[in-house]
N, C-alpha and C positions, 0 to 999 in steps of 0.2 A: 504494500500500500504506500502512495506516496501523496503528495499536499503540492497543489499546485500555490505559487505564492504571486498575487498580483503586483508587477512591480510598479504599475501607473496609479496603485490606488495611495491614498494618505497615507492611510494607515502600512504600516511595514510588514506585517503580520497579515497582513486581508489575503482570505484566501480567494481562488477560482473556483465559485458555485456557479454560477450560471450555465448551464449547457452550452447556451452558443460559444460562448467563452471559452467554452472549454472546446469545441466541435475548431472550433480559429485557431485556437494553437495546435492541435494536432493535425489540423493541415496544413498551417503552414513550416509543424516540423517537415512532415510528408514532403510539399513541395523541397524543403532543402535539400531533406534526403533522396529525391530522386534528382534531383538537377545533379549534384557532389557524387552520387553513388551510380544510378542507371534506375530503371524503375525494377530492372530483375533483383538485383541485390537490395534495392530498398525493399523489395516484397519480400524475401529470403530475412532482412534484417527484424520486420514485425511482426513475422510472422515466428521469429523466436523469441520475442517481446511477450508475445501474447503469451508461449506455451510457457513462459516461468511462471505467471500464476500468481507473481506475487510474491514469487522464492527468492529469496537474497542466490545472486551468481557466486557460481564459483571462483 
């Protein structure tokens, strides 16, 4: 589990609840990740994202 942290809000602390908010930064990790990687290895990269689950990497 992780806390997304809003770094444009006042507060330092404020987290990311909003879904769209949250739907905007994971696509525009996405777009990074595929412009810097390719779209195969960006799908290869979340697609081991997803399968941790949550588990601390090794």
């Amino acid at each position: 589990m992780f806390t997304l942290i809003n770094a444009d809000a006042d507060d330092d602390d404020a987290e990311i609840t909003d879904p769209q908010e949250i739907a905007e930064l994971f696509a525009a990790i996405a777009a990074v990740a595929i412009e810097a990687i390719g779209p195969d290895q960006a799908r290869e990269l979340f697609d081991a994202v997803v399968e941790q689950e949550g588990r601390e990497p090794n």
